[in-house]
FIRO-701016 format. One line per 5 residues: number of its first residue (from 1); their letters; for each residue x, y, z of C-alpha. Coordinates in nm, 2 decimals, decimal comma, padded with zeros to 4 digits. Layout:
<kolnus>
NUM> A> X Y Z; ...;
</kolnus>
This chain:
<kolnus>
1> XXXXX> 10,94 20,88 12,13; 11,07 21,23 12,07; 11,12 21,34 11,75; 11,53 21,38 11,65; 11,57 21,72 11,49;
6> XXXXX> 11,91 21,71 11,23; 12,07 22,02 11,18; 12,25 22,05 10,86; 12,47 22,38 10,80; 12,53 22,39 10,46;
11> XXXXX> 12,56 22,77 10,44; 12,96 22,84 10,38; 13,08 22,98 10,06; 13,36 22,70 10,03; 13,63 22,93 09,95;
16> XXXXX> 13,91 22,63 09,96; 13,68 22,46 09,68; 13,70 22,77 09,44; 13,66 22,81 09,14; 13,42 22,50 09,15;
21> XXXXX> 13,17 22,66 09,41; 13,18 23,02 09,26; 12,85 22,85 09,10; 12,78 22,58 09,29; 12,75 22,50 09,67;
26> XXXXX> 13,01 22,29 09,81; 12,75 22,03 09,93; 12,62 22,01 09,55; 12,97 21,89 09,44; 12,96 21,54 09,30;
31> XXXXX> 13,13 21,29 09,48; 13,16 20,95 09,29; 12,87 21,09 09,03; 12,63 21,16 09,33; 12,61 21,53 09,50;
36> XXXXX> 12,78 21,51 09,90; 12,44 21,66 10,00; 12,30 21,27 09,83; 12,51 21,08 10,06; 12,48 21,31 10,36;
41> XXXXX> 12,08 21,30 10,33; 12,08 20,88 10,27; 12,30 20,85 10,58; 12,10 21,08 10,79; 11,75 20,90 10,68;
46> XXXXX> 11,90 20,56 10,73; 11,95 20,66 11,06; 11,52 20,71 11,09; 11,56 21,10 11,07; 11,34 21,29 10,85;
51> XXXXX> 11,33 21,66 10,99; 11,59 21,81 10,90; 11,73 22,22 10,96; 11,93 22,33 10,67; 12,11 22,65 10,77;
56> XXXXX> 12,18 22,76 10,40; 12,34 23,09 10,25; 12,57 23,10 09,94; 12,34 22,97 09,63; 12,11 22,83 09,92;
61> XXXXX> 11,83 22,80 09,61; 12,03 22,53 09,49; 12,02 22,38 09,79; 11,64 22,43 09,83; 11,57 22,29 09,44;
66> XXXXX> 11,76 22,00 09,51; 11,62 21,88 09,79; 11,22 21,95 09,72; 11,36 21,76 09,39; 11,55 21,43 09,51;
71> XXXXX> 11,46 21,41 09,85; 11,06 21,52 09,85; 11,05 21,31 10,19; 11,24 21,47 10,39; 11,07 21,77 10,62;
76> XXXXX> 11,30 22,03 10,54; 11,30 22,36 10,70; 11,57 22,65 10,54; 11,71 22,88 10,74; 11,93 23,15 10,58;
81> XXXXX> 12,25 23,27 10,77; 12,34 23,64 10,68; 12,66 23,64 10,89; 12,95 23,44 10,93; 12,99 23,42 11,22;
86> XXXXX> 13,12 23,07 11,35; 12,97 22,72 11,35; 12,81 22,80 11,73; 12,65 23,07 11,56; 12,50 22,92 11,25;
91> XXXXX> 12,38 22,60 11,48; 12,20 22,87 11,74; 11,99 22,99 11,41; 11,81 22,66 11,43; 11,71 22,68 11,80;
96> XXXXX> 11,34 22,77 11,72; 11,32 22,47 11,53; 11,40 22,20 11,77; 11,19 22,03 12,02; 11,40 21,72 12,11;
101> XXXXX> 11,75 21,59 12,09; 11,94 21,72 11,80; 12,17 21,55 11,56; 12,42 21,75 11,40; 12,63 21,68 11,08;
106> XXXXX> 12,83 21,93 10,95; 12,79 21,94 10,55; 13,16 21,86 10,44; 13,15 21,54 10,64; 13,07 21,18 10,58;
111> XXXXX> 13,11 20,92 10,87; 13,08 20,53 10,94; 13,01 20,47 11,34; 12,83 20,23 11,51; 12,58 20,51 11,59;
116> XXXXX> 12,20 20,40 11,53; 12,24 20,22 11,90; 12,32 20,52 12,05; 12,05 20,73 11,88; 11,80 20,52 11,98;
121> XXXXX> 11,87 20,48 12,37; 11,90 20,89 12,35; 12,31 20,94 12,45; 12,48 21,22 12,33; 12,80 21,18 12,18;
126> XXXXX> 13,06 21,33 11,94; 13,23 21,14 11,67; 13,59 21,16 11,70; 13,94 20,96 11,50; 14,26 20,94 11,55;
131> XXXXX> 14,48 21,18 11,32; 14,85 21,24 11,32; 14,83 21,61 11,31; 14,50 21,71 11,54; 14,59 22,14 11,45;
136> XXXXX> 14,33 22,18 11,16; 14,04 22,04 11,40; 13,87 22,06 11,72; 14,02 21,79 11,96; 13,82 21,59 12,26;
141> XXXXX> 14,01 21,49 12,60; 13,82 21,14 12,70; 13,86 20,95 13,09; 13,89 20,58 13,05; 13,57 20,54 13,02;
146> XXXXX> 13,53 20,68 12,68; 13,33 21,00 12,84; 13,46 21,35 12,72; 13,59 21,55 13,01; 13,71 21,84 12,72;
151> XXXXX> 13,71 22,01 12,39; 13,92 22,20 12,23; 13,92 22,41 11,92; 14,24 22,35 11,71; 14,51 22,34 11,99;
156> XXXXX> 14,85 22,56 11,93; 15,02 22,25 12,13; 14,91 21,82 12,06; 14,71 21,75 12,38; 14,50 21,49 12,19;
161> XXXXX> 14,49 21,33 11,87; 14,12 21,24 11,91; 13,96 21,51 11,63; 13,61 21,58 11,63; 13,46 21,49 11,34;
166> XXXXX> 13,20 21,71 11,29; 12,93 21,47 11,36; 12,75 21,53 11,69; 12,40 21,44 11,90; 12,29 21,57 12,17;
171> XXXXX> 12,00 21,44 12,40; 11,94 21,76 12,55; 11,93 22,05 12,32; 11,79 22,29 12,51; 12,07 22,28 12,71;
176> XXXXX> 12,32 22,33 12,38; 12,10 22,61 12,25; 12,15 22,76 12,62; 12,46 22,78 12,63; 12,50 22,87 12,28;
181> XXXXX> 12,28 23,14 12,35; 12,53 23,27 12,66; 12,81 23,26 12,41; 12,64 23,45 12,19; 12,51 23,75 12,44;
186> XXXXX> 12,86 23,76 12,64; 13,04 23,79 12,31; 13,26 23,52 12,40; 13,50 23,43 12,09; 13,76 23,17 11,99;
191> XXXXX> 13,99 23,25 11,68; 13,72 23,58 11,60; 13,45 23,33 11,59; 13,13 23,20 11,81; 13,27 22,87 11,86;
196> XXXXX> 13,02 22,50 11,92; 13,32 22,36 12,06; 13,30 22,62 12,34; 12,95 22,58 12,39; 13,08 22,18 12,43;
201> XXXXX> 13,25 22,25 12,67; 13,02 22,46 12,90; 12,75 22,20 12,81; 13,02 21,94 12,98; 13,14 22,19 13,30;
206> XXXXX> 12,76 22,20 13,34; 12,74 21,83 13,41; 12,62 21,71 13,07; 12,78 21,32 13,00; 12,89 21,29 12,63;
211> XXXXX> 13,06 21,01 12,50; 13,35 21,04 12,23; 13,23 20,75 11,92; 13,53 20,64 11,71; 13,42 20,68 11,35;
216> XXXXX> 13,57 20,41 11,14; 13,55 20,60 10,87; 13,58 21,01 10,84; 13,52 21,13 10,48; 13,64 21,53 10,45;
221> XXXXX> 13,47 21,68 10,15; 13,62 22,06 10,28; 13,96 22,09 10,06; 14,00 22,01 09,71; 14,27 21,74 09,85;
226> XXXXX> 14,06 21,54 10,08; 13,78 21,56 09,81; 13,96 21,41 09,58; 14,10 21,13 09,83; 13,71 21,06 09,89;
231> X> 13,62 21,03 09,52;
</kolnus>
């Protein structure tokens, strides 16, 4: 069976959690007594994944201590991200380190979707919900068959109130780090930044099947409002 690779970027500075993360990273913030990096770690174990990427950066020691500390079974490989850059970017600094499909969870989310089923028969899909206002995220565009035919990162007009998540695997990750890669080298930006939902969405023109999963739950730990609505 080929090893599942997770890629965790925890690197951000987490300027809309400030003051808290002047000395802390926002994945070390307690959440219900336990740090959103404990949660994010149990989930991504339960789901029989041990080697994880951490793309660190901002107090990434911490981040390092931590998890040699609580989680000493994990295979953890650090990456440090000098630039920011955009969330295609700081995935693409993990290429070298991944063989097989990829799982991807980004560090200020938490998720509950029917997922280990899909993990193990090796289809790529993006968790998605429903949300009123879909501005503040990157929106998918499914057929009827629940297959995403688009992504888009925050829309100036409502084309879809599926939001992505932040919670993504992909069977074929050579193909994501390819065309991450010919994002990178063209210089191609959204909003000033090296976008993965553009990288999406050449992975999908390119004939790549990914399904949308509706998370039943979506935790945001990114705002000092939604982390306080998940305590």
């Amino acid at each position: 069976m080929n090893e599942i690779t997770c890629i965790l970027p925890v690197a951000g500075i987490g300027k809309r959690l400030q003051p808290h993360t002047f000395t802390m990273p926002k994945v070390l913030l307690p959440v219900a007594g336990k740090p959103i990096l404990g949660y994010l770690l149990n989930y991504i174990k339960s789901l029989g994944i041990y080697r994880i990427v951490f793309i660190i950066g901002h107090l990434g020691d911490k981040i390092v201590d931590y998890v040699e500390n609580f989680h000493p079974d994990i295979e953890g490989i650090f990456v440090k991200q000098e630039e920011f850059i955009g969330l295609g970017y700081s995935i693409f600094l993990a290429a070298e380190y991944v063989k097989g499909p990829v799982f991807i969870n980004l560090g200020d989310t938490l998720i509950d979707a029917d997922i280990k089923q899909l993990i193990r028969d090796f289809l790529s899909w993006i968790a998605v919900k429903e949300v009123k206002d879909p501005s503040r995220f990157g929106v998918a565009i499914t057929d009827g068959e629940g297959i995403i035919t688009k992504v888009i990162e925050k829309p100036l007009e409502i084309i879809s109130h599926q939001a992505l998540c932040g919670v993504y695997f992909f069977n074929n990750s050579r193909l994501l780090f390819d065309c991450l890669n010919e994002l990178i080298t063209s210089g191609k930006k959204t909003r000033n930044e090296f976008q993965l939902t553009d990288a999406i969405e050449m992975m999908i023109n390119k004939g790549e099947k990914i399904l949308a999963v509706p998370a039943k739950v979506w935790l945001d730990c990114g705002k000092v409002e939604t982390l306080l609505q998940t305590n």
